[in-house]
N, C-alpha and C positions, 0 to 999 in steps of 0.2 A: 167628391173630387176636391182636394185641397188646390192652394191658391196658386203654390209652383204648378200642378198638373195643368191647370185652366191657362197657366203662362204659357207652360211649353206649349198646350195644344192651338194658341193664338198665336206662336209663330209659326208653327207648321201653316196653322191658315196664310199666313202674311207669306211665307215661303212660297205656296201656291199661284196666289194672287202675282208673284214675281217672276212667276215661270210664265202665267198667262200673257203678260204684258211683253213676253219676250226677251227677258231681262235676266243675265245669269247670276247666280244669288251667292254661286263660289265663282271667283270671278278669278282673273286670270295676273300677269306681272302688271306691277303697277310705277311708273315713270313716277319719281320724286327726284325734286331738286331742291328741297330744303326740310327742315325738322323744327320744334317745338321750340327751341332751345334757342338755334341759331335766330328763329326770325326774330324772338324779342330783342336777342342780344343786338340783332343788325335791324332794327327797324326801321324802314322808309316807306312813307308813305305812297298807296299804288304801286306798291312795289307786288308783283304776277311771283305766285308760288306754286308749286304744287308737292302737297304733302299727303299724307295715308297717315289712320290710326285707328282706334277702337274706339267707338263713342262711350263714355261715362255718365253722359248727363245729356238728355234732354226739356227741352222748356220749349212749349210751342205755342204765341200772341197771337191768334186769327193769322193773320198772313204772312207770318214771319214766326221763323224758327232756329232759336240759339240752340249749339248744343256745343260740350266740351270732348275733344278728341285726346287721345293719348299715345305715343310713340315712346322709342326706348328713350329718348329726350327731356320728356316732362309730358307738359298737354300743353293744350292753345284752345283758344274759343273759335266757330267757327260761325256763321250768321246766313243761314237762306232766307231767302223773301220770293214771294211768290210770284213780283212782278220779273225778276230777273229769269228765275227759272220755268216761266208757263206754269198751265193748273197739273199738264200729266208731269210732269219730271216733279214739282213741289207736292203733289198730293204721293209720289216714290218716297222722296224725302219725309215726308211725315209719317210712311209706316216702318222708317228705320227703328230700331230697339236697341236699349243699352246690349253692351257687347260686342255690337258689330262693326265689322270693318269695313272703311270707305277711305276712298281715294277722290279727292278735293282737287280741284283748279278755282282761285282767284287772286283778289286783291287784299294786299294786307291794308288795314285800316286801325283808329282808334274809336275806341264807344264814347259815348258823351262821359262814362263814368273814368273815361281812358284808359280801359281795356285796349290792348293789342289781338286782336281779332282778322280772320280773314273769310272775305266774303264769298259764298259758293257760288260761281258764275258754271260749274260742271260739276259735278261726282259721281262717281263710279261705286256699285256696290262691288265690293271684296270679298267677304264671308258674312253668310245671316248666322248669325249666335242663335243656337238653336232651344238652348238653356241659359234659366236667367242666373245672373251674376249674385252670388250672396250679398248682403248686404254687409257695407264695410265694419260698422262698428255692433251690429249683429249676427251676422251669418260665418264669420269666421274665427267664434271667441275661443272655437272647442279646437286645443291645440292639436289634438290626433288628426281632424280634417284636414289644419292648415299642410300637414306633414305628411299627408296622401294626395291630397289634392294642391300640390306645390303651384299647380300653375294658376288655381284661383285666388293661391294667397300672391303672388307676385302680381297679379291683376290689381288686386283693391289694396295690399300693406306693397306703400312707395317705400317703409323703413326694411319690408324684407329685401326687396328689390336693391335695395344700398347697401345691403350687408354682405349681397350676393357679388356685387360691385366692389365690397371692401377686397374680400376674401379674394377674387379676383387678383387684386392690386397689389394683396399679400403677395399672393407667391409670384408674380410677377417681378418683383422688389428682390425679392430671394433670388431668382432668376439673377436680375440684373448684378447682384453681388457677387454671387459665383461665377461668372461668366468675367465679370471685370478682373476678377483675381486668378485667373487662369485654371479653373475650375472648368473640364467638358461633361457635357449632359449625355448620358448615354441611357438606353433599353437594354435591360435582360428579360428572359421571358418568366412570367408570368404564370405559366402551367411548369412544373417539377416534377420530375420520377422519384426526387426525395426530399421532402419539404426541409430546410434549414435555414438557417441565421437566426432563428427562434425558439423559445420554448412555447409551443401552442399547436392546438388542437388544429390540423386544415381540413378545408375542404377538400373532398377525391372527385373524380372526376374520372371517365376513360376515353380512351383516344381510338376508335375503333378500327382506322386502316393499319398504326400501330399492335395493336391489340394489348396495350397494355395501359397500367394503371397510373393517372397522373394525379396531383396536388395543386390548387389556386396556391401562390408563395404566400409565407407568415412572413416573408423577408427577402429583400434581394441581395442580400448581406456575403454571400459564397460567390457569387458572379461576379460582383463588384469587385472583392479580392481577388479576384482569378487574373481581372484587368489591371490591378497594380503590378497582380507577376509578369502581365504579360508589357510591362512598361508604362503604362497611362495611369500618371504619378499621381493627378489630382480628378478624381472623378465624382459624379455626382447623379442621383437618379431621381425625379419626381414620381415619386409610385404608387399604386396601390396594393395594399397587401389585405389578405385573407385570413380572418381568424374564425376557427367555428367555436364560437366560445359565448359567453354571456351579452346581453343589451344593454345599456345605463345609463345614465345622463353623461359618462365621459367614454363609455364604450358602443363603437357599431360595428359588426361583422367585418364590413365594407370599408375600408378607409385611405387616408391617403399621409404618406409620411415622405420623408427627403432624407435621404442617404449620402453622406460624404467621406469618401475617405482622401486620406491626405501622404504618401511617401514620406519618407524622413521624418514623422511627425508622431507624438504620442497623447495619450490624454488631457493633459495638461495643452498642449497647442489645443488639442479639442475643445477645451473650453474656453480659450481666446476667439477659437473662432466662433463660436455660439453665441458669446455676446455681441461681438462684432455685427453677427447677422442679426440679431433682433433688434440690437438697438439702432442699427444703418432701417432698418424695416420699420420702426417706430418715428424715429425721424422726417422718415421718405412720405407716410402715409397720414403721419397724425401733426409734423409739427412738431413733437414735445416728447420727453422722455418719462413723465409723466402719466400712468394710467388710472382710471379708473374704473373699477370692476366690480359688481356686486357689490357696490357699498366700501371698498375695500380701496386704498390709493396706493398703486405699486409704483416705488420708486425705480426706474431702471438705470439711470446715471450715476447712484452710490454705487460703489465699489462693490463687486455682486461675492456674496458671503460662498468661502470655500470650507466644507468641514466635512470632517472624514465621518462615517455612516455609525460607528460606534460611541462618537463623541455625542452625535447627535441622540442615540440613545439613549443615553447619560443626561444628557440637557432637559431631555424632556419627560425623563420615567424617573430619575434621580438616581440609577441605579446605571454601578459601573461592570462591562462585561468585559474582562481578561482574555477568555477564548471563547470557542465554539463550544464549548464542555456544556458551558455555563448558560446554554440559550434557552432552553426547553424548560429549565429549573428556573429561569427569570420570565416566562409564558407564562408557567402553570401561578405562580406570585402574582403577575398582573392580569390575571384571571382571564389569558387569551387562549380559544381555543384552536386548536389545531389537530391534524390527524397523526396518528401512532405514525404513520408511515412516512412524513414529511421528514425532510432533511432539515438539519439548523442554519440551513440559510434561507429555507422557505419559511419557517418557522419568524425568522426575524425578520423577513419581509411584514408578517402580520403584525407584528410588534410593532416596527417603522410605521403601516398604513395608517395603525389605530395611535396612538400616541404622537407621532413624530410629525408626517405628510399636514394635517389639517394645518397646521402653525406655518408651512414655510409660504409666507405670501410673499415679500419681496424674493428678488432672484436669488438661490441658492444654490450651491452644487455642492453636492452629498459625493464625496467622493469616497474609493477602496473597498469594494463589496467583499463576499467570502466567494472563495472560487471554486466550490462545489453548486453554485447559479451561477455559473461565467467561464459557459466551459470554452468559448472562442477571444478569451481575454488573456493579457500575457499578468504572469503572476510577478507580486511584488518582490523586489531582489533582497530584502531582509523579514520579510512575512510570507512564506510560501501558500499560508491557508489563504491570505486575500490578494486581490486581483486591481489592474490598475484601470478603475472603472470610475466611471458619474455618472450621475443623473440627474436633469437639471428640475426643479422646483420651483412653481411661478404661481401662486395663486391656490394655494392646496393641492396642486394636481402635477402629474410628473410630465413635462413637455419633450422632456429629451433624456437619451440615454448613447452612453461612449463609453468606448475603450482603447487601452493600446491594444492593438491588434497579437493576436499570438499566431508568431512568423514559424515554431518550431514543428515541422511536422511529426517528429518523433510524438511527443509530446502530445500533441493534436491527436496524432490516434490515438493514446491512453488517455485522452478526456473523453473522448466518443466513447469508448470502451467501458469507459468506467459509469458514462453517462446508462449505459444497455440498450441503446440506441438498435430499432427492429432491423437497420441496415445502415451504412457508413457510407458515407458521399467520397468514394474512392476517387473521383476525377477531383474535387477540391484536394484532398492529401496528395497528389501528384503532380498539380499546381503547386504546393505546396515546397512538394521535393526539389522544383525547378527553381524554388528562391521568392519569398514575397518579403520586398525590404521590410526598415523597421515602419511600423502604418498605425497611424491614428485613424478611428471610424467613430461616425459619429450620423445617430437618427433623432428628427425632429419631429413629433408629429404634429402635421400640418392644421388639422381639424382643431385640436386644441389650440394652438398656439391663435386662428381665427376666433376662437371664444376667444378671451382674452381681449384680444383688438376692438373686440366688437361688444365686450359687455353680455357675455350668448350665457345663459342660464346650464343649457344640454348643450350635446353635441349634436342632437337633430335638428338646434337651432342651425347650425352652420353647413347641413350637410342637405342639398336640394332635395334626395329624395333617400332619406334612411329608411334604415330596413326595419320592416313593422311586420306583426302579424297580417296572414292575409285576410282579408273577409271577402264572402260570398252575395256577390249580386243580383 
């Protein structure tokens, strides 16, 4: 028997012993009228509290026993003695175990060393922790655990716990900016009979009183324009969407991105608004415009760099592309591969990834894609092959992508069509026919843009419980 087994099995005992004594070990609501936090902030002395938390730390001197609590708050120290509590309640208190939860009534106080402390004159057991707590700066170095077992690492890492708190605060701040600028938050649904606003693989699904076949969204991008035809000028969605596609340090199935679109507005508004929102959000959360990221200092307050996708090319390969002709023949030169079947604008996506993406650390917007990728984007009015599109660039990594919206449903169906699309989203082209002014759209995705803020390596840093392979227990 190893040394956790012999743990668990001595609280199982200690469990027992707590049923004997008539004592419930899951224990029921529990009356708090203050927190960790507030008492130090507000301390008076004899000042009667009563608080709940998880103990952390035990230390027990013959007849008195410290130990440290912890709440969404902080912690606080909290101090039994045997003469307050009698032998049977103090010898309860002595078979407490890290993990577990109690509910305290006393006096707040200071230690000689002036500690802010409060004295157990009652406590209540809450939950016996049945399993013991890894050990903070050993038990949870192996990052796959921290990332299946989210709730033990928000137990012993207080910085996971704050990141959770940041990211939080992010999109809250995002909230708060749309919402001031006359931006409404709306829901579409989530399940589709034809997955669109994206190019990607979904997840299916079936609906069985229906009897038909549905789609988790890659995008809530068709519903949202549906809402601008249907009037509601400025809308905005915090979603999650669906890709059944690869895992990576900046990709998870599961994710969560912020959708805006805007009436009268075209890509360019798009990108006023993008900075607007991150930098009101950097501001709000950090103070300073200022970031620091892997080693890397993003300036967000210069003037954020605008360059069209083929200059960008240029800049970073040395090699200038005139059209579309000339992409696959400037591939096979810089030795990228790709498949026969790929179009040349997939093609110069890999181009972009490998050469171009790593360098853009400060803010960038890559704008004018080819518009055989951009088949919901309206085409440039003197370059029919590209499209009036961005993407924005912050740190190596793509955080947002916009376009003007393409209002033309003519139009609309010959890019489906042309796309080979297994079936055509007939109620969007009918919305379509009923008028969608001219519209800028614009997606952020929210997971990255939290690395960033937070310094986050992966994206499973920022994401409470990413999707991993399963294992068998």
């Amino acid at each position: 028997m190893n040394l956790a087994d012999e743990i668990i099995r001595s609280r199982y005992g200690k469990l027992e012993k707590l049923l004997n004594e008539g004592i419930d070990p899951f224990g029921s609501k529990y009356e708090i009228t203050s927190n960790s936090k507030e008492i130090k902030d507000n301390f008076k002395e004899e000042r009667r509290v009563r608080i709940a938390g998880r103990i952390i730390s035990l230390r027990q001197h013959g007849k008195a026993c410290f130990a440290n609590i912890k709440d969404s708050k902080g912690e606080i120290q909290v101090y039994a003695k045997y003469d307050a509590l009698g032998e049977k309640y103090f010898s309860i208190f002595t078979m407490l175990d890290i993990g577990d939860f109690i509910g305290i009534s006393g006096l707040v106080f200071k230690t000689r060393k002036g500690e802010i402390t409060v004295s157990v004159d009652e406590f209540t057991f809450l939950t016996k922790s049945l399993h013991p707590l890894p050990e903070k700066y050993h038990g949870l170095r192996d990052v796959e655990t921290r990332y299946r077992q989210r709730y033990t690492d928000l137990i012993v890492n207080n910085e996971v716990t704050n990141l959770f708190v940041l990211r939080s605060s992010i999109i809250y701040k995002i909230r708060e900016f749309l919402n001031k600028n006359d931006f409404l938050e709306v829901e579409t649904p989530m399940m589709q009979s034809i997955p669109g606003g994206a190019s990607a693989r979904p997840f299916e699904t079936y609906h069985n009183a229906l009897g038909i076949k549905l789609f988790l969204r890659v995008s809530p991008e068709l519903y949202l324009k549906k809402l601008v035809v249907g009037g509601l000028e400025k809308v905005y969605e915090l979603n999650r969407c669906f890709r059944n596609e690869g895992i990576s340090t900046k990709h998870n199935p599961e994710f969560t991105m912020i959708e805006i679109y805007q009436a009268y507005a075209d890509y360019s508004d798009m990108m006023d608004l993008t900075e607007r929102i991150i930098k009101f959000v950097a501001k709000e959360i950090s103070g300073s415009l200022d970031i620091d990221y892997q080693g890397k200092n993003i300036k967000l307050d210069t003037p954020w760099k605008r360059i069209t996708l083929l200059e960008a090319i240029k800049e970073y390969t040395g090699e200038e592309i005139k059209s579309l002709d000339e992409i696959k023949e400037l591939a096979v030169k810089l030795k990228i591969e790709f498949q026969e079947e790929e179009n040349e604008g997939e093609v110069l996506d890999h181009i972009f990834g490998e050469y171009v993406e790593p360098n853009l650390i400060d803010p960038t917007f890559i704008v004018d894609y080819p518009a055989i990728i951009s088949p919901l984007a309206k085409k440039k009015k003197d370059s029919p092959d590209w499209v009036e599109r961005f993407e924005l660039y912050i740190a190596g990594q793509e955080l947002g992508n916009a376009y003007s919206e393409l209002n033309d449903p003519i139009e609309q169906r010959e890019r489906f069509q042309t796309q080979k699309k297994e079936k055509i989203d007939e109620d969007f082209l009918l919305a379509l026919e009923y008028g969608l002014p001219p519209t800028g759209g614009l997606g952020i995705g929210i997971d990255r843009l939290v690395m960033i803020f937070a310094n986050a390596h992966s994206i499973k840093d920022v994401i409470l419980f990413p999707q991993l392979r399963p294992i068998e227990y």
